[in-house]
C-alpha positions as protocol buffer text, in pm:
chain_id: "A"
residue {
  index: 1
  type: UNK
  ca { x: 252 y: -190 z: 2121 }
}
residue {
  index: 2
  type: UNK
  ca { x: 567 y: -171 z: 1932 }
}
residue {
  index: 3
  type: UNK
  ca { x: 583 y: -101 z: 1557 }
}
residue {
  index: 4
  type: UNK
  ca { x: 794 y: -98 z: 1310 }
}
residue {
  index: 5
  type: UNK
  ca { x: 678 y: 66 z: 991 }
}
residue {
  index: 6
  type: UNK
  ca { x: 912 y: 35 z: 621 }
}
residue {
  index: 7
  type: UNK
  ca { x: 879 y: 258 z: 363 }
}
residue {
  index: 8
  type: UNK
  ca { x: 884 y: 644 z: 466 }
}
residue {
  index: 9
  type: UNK
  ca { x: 651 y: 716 z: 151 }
}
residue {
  index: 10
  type: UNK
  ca { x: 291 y: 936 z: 192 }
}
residue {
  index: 11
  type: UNK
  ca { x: 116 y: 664 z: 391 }
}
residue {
  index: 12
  type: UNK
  ca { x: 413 y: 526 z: 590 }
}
residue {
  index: 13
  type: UNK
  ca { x: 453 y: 913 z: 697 }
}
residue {
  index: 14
  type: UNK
  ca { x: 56 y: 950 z: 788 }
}
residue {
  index: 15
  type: UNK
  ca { x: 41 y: 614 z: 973 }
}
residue {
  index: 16
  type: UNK
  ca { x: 397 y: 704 z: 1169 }
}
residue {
  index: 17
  type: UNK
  ca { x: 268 y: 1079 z: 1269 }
}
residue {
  index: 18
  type: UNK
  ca { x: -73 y: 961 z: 1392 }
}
residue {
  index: 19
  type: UNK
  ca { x: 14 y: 587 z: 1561 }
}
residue {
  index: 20
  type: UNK
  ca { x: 322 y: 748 z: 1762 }
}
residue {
  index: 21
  type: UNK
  ca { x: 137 y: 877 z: 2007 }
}
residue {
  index: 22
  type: UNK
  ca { x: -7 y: 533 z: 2121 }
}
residue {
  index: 23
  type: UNK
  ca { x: 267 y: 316 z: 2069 }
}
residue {
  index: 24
  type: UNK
  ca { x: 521 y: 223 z: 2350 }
}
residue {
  index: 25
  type: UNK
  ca { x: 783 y: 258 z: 2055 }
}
residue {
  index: 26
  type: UNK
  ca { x: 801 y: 313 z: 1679 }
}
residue {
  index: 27
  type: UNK
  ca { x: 1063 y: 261 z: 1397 }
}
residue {
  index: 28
  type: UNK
  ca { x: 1001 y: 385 z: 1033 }
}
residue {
  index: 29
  type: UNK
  ca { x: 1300 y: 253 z: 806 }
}
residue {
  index: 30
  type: UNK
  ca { x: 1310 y: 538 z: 580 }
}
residue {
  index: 31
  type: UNK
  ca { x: 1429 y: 466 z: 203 }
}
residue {
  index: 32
  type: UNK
  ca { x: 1732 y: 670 z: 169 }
}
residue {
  index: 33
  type: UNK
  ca { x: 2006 y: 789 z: 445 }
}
residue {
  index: 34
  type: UNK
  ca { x: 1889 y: 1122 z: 322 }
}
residue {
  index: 35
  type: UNK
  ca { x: 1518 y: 1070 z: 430 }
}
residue {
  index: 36
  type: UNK
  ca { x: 1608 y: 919 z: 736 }
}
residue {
  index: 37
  type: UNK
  ca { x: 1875 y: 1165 z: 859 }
}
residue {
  index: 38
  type: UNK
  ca { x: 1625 y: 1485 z: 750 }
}
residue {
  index: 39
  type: UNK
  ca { x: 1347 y: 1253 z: 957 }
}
residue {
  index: 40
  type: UNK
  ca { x: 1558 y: 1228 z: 1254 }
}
residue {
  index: 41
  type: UNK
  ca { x: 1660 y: 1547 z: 1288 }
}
residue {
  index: 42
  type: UNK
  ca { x: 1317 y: 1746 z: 1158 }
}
residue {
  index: 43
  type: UNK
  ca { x: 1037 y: 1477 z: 1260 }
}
residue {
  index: 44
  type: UNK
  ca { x: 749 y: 1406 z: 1077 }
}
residue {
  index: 45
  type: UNK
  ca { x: 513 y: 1719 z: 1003 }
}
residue {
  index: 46
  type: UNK
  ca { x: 156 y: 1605 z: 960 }
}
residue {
  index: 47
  type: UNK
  ca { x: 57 y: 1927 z: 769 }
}
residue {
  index: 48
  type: UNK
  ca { x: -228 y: 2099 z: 912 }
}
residue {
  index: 49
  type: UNK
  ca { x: -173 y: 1942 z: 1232 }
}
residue {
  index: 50
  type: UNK
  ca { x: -123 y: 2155 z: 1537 }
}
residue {
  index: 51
  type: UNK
  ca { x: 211 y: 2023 z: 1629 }
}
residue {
  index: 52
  type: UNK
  ca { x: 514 y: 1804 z: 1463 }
}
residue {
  index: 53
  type: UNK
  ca { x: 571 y: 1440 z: 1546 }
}
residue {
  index: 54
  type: UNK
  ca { x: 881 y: 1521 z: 1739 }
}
residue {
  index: 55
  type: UNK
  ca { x: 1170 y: 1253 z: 1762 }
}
residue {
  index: 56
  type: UNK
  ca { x: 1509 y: 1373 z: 1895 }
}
residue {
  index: 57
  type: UNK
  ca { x: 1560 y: 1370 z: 2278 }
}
residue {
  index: 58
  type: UNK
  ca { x: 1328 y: 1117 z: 2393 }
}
residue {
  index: 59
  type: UNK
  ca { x: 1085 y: 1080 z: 2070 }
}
residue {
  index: 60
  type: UNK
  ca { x: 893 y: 778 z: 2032 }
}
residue {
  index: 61
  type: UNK
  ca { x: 1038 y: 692 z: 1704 }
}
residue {
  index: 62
  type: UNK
  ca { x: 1344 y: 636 z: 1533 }
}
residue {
  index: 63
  type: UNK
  ca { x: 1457 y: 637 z: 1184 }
}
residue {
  index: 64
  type: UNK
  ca { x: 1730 y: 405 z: 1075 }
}
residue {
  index: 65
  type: UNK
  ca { x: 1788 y: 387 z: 721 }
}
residue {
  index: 66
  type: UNK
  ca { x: 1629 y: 44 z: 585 }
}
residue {
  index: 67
  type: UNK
  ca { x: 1900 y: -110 z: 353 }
}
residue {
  index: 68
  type: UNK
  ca { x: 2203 y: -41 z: 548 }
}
residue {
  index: 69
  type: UNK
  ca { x: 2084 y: -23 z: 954 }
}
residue {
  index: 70
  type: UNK
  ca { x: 1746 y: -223 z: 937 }
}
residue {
  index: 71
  type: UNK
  ca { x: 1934 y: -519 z: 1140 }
}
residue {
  index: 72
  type: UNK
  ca { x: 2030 y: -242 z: 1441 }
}
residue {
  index: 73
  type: UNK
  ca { x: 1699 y: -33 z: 1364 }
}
residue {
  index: 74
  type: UNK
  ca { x: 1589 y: -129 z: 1732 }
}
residue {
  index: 75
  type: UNK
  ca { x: 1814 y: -211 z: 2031 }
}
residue {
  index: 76
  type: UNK
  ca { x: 1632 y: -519 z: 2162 }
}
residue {
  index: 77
  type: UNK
  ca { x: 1551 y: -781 z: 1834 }
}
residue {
  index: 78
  type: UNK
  ca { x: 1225 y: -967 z: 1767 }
}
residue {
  index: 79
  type: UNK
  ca { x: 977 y: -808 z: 1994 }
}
residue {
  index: 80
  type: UNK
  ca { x: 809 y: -605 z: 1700 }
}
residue {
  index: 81
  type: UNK
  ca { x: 431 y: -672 z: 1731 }
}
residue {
  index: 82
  type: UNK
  ca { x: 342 y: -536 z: 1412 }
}
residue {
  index: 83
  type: UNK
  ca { x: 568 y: -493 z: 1091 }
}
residue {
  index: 84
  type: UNK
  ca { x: 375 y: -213 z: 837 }
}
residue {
  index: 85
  type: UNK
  ca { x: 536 y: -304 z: 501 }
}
residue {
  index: 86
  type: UNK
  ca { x: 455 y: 14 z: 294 }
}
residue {
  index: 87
  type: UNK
  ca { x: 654 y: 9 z: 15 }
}
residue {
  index: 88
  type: UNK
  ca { x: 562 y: -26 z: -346 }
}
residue {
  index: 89
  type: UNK
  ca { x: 591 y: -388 z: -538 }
}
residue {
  index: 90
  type: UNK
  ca { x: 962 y: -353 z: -676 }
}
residue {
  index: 91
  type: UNK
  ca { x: 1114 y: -255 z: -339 }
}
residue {
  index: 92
  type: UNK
  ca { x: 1034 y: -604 z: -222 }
}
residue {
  index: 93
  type: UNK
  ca { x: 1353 y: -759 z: -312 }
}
residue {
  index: 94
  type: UNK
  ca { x: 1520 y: -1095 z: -147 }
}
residue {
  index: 95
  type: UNK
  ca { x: 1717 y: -911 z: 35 }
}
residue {
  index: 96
  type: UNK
  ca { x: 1440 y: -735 z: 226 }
}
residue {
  index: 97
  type: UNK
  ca { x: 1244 y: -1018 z: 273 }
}
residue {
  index: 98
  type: UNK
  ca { x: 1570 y: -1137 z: 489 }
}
residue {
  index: 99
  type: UNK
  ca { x: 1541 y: -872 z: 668 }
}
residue {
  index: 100
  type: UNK
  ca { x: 1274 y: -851 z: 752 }
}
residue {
  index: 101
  type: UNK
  ca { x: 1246 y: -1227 z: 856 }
}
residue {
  index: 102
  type: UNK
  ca { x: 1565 y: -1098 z: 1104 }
}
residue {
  index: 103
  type: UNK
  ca { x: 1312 y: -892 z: 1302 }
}
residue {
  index: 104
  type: UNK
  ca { x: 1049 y: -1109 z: 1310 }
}
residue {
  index: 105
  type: UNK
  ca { x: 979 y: -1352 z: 1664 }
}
residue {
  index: 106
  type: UNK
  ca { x: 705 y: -1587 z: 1652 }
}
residue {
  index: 107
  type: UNK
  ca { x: 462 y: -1304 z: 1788 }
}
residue {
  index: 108
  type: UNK
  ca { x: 548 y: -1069 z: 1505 }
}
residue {
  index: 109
  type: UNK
  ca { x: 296 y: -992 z: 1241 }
}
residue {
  index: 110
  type: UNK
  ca { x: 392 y: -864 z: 942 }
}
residue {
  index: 111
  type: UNK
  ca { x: 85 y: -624 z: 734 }
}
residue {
  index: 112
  type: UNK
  ca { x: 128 y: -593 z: 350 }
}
residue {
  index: 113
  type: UNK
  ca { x: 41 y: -276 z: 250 }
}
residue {
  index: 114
  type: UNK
  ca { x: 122 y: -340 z: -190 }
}
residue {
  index: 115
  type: UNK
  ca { x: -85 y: -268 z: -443 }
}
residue {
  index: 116
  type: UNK
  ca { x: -167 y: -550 z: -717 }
}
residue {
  index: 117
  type: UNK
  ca { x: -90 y: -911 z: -680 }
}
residue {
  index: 118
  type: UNK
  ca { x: 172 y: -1129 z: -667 }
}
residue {
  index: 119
  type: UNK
  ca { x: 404 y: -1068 z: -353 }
}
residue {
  index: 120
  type: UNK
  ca { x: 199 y: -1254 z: -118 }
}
residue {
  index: 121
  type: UNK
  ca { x: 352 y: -1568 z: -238 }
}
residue {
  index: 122
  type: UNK
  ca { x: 726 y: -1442 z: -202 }
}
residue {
  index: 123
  type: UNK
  ca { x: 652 y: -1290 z: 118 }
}
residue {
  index: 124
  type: UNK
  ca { x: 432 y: -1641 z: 258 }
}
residue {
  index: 125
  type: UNK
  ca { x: 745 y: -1811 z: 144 }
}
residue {
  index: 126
  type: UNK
  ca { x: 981 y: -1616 z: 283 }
}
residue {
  index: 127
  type: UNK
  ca { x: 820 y: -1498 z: 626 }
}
residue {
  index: 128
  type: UNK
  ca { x: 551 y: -1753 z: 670 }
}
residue {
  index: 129
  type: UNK
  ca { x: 188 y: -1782 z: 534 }
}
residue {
  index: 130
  type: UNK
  ca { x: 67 y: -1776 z: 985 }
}
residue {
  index: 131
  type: UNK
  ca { x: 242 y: -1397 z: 1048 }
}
residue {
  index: 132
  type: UNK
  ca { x: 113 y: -1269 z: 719 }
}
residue {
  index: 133
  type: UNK
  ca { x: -150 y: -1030 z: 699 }
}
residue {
  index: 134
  type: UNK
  ca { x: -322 y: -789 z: 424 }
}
residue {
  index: 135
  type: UNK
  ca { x: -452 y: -436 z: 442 }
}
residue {
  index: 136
  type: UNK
  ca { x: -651 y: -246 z: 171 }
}
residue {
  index: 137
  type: UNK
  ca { x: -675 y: 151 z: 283 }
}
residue {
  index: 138
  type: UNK
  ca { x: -858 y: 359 z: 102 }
}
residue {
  index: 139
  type: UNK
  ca { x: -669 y: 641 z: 365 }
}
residue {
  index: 140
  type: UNK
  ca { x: -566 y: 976 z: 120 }
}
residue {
  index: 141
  type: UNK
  ca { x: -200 y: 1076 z: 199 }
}
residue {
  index: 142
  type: UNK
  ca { x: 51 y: 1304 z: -22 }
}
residue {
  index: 143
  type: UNK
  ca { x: 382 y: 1330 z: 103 }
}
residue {
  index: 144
  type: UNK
  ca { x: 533 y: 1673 z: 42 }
}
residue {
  index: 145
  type: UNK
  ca { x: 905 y: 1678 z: 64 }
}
residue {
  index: 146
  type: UNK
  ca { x: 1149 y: 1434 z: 279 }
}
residue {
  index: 147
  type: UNK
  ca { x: 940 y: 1499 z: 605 }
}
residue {
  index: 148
  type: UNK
  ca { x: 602 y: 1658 z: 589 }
}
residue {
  index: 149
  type: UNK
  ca { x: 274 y: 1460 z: 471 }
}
residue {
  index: 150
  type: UNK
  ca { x: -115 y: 1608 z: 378 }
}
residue {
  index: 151
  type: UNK
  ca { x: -371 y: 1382 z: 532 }
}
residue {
  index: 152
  type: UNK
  ca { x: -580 y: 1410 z: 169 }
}
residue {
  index: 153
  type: UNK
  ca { x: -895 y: 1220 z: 301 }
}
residue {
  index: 154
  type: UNK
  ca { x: -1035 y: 995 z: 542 }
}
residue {
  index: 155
  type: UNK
  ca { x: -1094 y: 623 z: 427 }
}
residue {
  index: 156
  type: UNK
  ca { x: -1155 y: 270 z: 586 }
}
residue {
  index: 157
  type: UNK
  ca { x: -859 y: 64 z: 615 }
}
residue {
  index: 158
  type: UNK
  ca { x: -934 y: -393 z: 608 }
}
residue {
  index: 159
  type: UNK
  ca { x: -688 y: -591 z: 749 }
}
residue {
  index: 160
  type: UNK
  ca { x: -733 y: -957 z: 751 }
}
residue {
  index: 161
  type: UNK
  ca { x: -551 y: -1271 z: 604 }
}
residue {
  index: 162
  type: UNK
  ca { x: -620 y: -1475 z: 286 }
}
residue {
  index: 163
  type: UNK
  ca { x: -736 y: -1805 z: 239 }
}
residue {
  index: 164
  type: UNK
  ca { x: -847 y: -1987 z: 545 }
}
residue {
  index: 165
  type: UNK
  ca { x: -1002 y: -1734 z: 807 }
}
residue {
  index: 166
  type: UNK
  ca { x: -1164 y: -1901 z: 1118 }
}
residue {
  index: 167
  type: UNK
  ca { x: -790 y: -1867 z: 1290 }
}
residue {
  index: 168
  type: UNK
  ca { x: -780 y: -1496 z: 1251 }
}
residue {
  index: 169
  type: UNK
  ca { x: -951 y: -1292 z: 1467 }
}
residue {
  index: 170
  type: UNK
  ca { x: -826 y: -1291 z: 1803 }
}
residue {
  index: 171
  type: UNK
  ca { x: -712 y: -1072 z: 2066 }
}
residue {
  index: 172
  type: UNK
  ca { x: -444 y: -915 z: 1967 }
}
residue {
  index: 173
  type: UNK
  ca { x: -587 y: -813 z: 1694 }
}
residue {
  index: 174
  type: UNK
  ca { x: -854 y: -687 z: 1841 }
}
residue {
  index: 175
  type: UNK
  ca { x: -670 y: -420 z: 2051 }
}
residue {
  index: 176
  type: UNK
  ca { x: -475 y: -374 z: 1752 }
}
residue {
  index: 177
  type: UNK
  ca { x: -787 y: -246 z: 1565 }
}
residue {
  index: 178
  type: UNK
  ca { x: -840 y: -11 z: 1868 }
}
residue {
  index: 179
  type: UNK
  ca { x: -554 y: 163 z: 1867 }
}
residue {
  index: 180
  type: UNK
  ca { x: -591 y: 258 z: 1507 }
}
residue {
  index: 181
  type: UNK
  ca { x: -921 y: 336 z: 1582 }
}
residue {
  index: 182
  type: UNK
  ca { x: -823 y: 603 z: 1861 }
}
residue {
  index: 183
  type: UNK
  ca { x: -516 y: 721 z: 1595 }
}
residue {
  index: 184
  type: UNK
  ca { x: -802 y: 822 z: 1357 }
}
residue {
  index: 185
  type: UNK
  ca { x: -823 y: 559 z: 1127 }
}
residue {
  index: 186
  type: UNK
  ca { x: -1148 y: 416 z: 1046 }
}
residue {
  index: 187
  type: UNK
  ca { x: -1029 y: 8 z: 1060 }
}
residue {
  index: 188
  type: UNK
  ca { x: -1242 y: -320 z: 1000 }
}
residue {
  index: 189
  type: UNK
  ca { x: -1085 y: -643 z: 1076 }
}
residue {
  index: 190
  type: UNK
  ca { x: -1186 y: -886 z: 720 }
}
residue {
  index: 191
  type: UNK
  ca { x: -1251 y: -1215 z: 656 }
}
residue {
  index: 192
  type: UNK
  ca { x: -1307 y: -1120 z: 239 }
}
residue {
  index: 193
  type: UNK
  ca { x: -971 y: -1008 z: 173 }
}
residue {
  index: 194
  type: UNK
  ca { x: -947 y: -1213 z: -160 }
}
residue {
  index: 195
  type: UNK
  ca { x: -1218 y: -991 z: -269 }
}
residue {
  index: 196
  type: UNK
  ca { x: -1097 y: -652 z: -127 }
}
residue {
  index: 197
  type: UNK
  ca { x: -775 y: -673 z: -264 }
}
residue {
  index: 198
  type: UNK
  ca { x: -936 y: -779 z: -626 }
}
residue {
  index: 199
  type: UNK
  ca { x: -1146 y: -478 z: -546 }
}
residue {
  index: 200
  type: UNK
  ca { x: -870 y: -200 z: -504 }
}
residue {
  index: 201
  type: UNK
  ca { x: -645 y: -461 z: -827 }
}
residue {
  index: 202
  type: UNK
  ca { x: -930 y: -344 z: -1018 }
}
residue {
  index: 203
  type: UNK
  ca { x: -934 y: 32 z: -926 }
}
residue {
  index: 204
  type: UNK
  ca { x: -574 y: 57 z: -942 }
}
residue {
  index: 205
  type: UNK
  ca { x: -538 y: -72 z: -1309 }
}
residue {
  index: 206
  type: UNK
  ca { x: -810 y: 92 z: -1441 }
}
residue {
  index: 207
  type: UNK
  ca { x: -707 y: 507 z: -1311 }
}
residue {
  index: 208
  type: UNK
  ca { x: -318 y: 426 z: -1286 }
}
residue {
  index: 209
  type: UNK
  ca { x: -246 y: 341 z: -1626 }
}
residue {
  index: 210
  type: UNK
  ca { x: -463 y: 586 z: -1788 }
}
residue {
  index: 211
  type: UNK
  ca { x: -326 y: 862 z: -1561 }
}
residue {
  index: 212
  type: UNK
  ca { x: -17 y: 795 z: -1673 }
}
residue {
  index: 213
  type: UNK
  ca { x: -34 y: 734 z: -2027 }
}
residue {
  index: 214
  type: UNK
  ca { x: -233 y: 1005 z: -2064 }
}
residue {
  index: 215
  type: UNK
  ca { x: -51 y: 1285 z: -1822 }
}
residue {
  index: 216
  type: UNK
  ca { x: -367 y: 1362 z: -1646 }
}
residue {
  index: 217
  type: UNK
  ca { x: -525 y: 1405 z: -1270 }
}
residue {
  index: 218
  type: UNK
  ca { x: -754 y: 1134 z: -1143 }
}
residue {
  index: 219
  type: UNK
  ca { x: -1081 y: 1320 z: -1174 }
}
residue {
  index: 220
  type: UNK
  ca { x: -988 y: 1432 z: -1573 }
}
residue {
  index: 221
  type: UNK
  ca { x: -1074 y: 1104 z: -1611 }
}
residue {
  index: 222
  type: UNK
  ca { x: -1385 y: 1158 z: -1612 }
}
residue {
  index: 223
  type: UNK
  ca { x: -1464 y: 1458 z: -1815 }
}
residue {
  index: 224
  type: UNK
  ca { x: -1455 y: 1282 z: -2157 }
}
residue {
  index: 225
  type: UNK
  ca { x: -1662 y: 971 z: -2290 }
}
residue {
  index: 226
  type: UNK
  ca { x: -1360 y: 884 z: -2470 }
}
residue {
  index: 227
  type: UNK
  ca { x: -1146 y: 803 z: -2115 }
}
residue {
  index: 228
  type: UNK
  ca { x: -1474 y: 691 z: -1929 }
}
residue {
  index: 229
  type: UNK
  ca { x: -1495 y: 445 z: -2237 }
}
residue {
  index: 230
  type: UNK
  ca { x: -1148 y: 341 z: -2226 }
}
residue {
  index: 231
  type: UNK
  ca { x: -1185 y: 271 z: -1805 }
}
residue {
  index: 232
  type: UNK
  ca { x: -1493 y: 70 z: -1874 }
}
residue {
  index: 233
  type: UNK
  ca { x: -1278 y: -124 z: -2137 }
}
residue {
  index: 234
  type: UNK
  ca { x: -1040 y: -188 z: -1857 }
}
residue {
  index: 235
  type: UNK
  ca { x: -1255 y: -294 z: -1579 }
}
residue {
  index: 236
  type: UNK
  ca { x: -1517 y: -525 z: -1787 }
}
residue {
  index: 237
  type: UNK
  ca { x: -1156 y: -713 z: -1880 }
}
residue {
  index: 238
  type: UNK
  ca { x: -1056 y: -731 z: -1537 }
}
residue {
  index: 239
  type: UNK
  ca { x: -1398 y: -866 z: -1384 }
}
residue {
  index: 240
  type: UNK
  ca { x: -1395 y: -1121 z: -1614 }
}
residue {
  index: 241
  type: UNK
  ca { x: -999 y: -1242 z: -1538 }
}
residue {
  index: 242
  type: UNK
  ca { x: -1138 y: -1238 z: -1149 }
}
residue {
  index: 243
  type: UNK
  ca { x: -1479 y: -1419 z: -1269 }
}
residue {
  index: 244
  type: UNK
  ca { x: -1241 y: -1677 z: -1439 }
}
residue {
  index: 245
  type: UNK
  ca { x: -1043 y: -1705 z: -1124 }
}
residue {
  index: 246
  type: UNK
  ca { x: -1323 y: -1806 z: -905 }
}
residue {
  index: 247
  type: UNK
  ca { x: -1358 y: -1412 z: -703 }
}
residue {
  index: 248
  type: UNK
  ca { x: -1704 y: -1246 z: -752 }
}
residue {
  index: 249
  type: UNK
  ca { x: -1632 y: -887 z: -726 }
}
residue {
  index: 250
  type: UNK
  ca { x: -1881 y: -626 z: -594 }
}
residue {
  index: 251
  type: UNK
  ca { x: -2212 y: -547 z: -815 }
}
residue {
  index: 252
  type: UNK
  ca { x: -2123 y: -205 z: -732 }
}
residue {
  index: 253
  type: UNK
  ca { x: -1738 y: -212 z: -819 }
}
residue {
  index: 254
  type: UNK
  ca { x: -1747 y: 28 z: -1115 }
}
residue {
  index: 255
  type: UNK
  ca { x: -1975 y: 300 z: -923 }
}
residue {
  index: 256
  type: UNK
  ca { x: -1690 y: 267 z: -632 }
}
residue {
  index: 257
  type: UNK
  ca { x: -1454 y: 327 z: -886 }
}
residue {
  index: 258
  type: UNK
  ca { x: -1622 y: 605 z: -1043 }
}
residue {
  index: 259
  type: UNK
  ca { x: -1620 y: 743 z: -684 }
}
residue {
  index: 260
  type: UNK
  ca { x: -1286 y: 703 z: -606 }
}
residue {
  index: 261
  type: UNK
  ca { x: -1208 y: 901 z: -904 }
}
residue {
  index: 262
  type: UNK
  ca { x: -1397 y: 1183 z: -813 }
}
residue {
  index: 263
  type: UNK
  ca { x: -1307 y: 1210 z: -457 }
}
residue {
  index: 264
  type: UNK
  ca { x: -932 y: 1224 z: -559 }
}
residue {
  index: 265
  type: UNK
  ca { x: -982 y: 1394 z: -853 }
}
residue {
  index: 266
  type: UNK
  ca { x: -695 y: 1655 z: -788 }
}
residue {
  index: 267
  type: UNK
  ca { x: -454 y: 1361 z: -717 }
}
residue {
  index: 268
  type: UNK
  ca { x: -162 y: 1226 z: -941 }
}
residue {
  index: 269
  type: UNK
  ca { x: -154 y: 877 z: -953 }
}
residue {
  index: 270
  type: UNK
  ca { x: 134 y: 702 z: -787 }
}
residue {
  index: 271
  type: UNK
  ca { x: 199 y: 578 z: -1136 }
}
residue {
  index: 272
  type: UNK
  ca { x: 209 y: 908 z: -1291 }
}
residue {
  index: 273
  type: UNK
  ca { x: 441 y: 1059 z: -1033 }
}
residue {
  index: 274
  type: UNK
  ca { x: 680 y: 777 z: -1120 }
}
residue {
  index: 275
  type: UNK
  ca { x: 685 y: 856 z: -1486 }
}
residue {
  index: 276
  type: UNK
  ca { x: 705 y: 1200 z: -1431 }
}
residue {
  index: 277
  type: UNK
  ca { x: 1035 y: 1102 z: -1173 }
}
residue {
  index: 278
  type: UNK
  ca { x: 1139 y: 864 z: -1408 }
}
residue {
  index: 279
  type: UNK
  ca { x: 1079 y: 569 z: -1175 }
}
residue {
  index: 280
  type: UNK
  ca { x: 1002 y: 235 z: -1218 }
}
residue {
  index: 281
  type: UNK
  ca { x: 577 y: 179 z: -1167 }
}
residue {
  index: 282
  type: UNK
  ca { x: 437 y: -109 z: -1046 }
}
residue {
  index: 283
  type: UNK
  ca { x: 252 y: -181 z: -1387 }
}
residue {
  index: 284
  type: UNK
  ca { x: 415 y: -530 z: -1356 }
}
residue {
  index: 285
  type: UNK
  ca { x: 198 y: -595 z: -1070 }
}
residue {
  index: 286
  type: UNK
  ca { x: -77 y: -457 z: -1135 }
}
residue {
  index: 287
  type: UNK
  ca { x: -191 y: -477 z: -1515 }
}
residue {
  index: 288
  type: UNK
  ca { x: 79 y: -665 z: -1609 }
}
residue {
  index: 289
  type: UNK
  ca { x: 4 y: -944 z: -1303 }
}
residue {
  index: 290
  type: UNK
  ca { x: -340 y: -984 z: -1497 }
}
residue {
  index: 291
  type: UNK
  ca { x: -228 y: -1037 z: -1873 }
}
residue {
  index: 292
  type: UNK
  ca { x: -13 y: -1263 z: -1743 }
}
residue {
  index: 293
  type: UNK
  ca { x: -324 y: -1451 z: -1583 }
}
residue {
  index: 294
  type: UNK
  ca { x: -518 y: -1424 z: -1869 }
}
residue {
  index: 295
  type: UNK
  ca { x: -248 y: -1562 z: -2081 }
}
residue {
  index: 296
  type: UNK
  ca { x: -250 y: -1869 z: -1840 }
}
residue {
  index: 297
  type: UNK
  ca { x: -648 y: -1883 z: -1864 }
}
residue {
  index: 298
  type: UNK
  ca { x: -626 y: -1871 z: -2226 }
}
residue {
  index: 299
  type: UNK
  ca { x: -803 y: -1509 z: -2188 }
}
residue {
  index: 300
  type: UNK
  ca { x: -780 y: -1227 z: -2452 }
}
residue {
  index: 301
  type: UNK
  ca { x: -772 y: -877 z: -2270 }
}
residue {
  index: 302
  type: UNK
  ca { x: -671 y: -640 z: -2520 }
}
residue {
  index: 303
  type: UNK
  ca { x: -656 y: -381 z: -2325 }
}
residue {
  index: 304
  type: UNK
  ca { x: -500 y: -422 z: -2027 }
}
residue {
  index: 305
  type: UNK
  ca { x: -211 y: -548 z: -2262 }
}
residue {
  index: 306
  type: UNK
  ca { x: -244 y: -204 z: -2455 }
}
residue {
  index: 307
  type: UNK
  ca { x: -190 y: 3 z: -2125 }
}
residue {
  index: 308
  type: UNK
  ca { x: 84 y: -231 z: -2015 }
}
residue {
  index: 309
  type: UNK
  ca { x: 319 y: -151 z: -2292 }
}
residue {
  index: 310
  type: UNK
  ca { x: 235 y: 184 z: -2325 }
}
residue {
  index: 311
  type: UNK
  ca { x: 322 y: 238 z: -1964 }
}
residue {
  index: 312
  type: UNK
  ca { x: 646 y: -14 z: -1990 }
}
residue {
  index: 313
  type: UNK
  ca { x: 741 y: 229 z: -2323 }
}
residue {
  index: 314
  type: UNK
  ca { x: 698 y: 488 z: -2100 }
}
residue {
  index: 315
  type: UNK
  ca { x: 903 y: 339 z: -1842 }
}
C-alpha cells in the first residue's frame, strides 16, 4: 500500500516508524521545513527500538514539508491509498483541505485522526462524505525532539465512517486492518463511530482542560476529591449534551475515563503542552464545540463554559 501520513507530531511519528516497513511507499508531510529537513536527513527514531526508520538512499519514506511541497510530496499524483490526517483541529485550514483534495483519486481514503468535533463537516465538504473515514486510538506516543518518538502504551485503534454503515466494510479495508495489525497496532474496523468519537469528546474535555488550567499530570488528577469532583462535573454535563443529541454513551464511560487517567498518569496533556509552548489548544473543538451545542439545545453547562474561558484566558 501507499501512504501518505500529515502531521509529523507523536502519533504521526509512531504510525510512520512502525507502518514503513509494510508499505510499498510512505510520505509524512512534516509541519515545518525544519522537521522535515532534520527527518530526512536523521529518520525517524522509534526510541527503544532496535534500529532507526532509515530514509536517505533508498528509504521507504520521504518527507516533504506540508505547506510549501505537499503538491510534489510524491512523484506520481493520486495513487495514495490511504491519507493519515494527524494534525490537531486548527491546522485544518482551507488551504489544506485543497491540498489535500490535490492528492486524492477516486480510490484514495482519507482517515481523520482530530480530537473533538466539528471538522468532519469541513472536511465531507471539501473532500467528500464517500473517502472519509474516522479513527479513535487510544495508541500512547510522546514525541521527543524533531525526530525521535516513545511508544508510551499499547491501545486499540477504530476506524470506521459515520452515519450510514452497511457500505463500509469491504476489502480494502480489510487488508488495510491487516497490515496495521502486523505493524503492531491492535485495530477494529467500527460501525459505532458516532459513539466512539463521543466517547474519547468526553475523555478529552474532561482531563485536557483541567490539566491545563490547573498545571498538572494526568494521573494528579486523581489524587484530590476536589479535581475528581470537578471531572465528574464535567462529564455528567457532557453525557447529558450527547443524551440531548440522540448518542447513548457507554454505562461504563466514566470508569474508562478514570482508567485512562491512571494509565497515563505521567503524561502532559496535549493541551497543557500547548499552554506551556504558548500554542493555540484545541479547546474550541473540544469544550468549546459542546457549549456551543448546548447553547443551540437551550442547555446550561456551567462548567464546561468555566474551563473554556479559563483555558481561552490562558490562551
Amino acid at each position: 500500500m501507499r501512504i501518505m501520513i500529515v502531521g509529523a507530531g507523536s502519533l504521526g511519528l509512531l504510525f510512520a516508524a512502525k507502518l514503513a516497513a509494510f508499505c510499498e511507499h510512505m510520505t509524512v508531510i512534516a509541519r515545518s521545513k525544519e522537521q522535515a529537513d532534520e527527518l530526512a536527513r536523521k529518520g525517524i527514531e522509534l526510541v527503544g527500538a532496535a534500529e532507526l526508520v532509515r530514509t536517505t538512499r533508498g528509504g521507504v519514506i520521504n518527507f516533504p514539508y506540508y505547506i510549501e511541497e505537499v503538491e510534489t510530496a510524491n512523484s506520481a499524483l493520486h495513487d495514495f491509498d490511504y491519507i493519515f490526517l494527524m494534525v490537531k483541529q486548527p491546522a485544518i485550514t482551507q488551504e489544506l483541505i485543497n491540498k489535500l483534495k490535490s492528492q486524492m483519486s477516486k480510490d484514495t481514503y482519507l482517515i481523520s485522526f482530530q480530537n473533538g468535533i466539528g471538522h468532519e463537516v469541513r472536511l465531507g465538504e471539501g473532500l467528500g462524505r464517500e473517502r472519509l473515514l474516522f479513527a479513535v486510538t487510544t495508541e500512547g506516543a510522546r514525541r521527543e525532539g524533531l525526530t525521535a518518538v516513545t511508544h508510551t502504551g499499547h491501545g486499540v485503534t477504530y476506524i470506521g465512517n459515520r452515519g450510514d454503515s452497511n457500505h463500509f466494510v469491504n476489502s480494502t479495508h480489510i487488508l488495510f486492518v491487516k497490515m496495521l495489525e502486523k505493524a503492531g497496532f491492535q485495530t477494529m474496523l467500527s460501525k459505532n463511530m458516532d459513539v466512539r468519537i463521543w466517547s474519547k469528546l468526553t475523555i478529552n474535555a474532561v482531563i485536557n482542560p483541567l490539566t491545563a488550567i490547573l498545571r498538572v499530570k494526568n494521573g494528579d488528577l486523581l489524587l484530590s476529591p476536589w479535581t475528581r469532583s470537578l471531572m465528574n462535573s464535567l462529564y455528567q454535563e457532557t453525557r447529558m449534551v450527547a443524551t440531548a443529541k440522540g448518542i447513548i454513551l457507554p454505562d461504563e464511560l466514566w470508569d474508562t475515563l478514570l482508567s485512562v487517567c491512571e494509565a497515563t498518569s505521567l503524561n502532559h496533556s496535549s493541551m497543557l503542552q500547548d499552554i506551556e509552548h504558548s500554542r493555540r489548544t484545541e479547546i474550541d473543538h473540544i469544550n468549546g464545540s459542546l457549549v456551543k451545542m448546548a447553547n443551540e439545545l437551550n442547555l446550561q453547562i456551567p462548567m464546561h463554559q468555566t474551563v473554556y474561558q479559563l483555558v481561552k484566558a490562558l490562551e
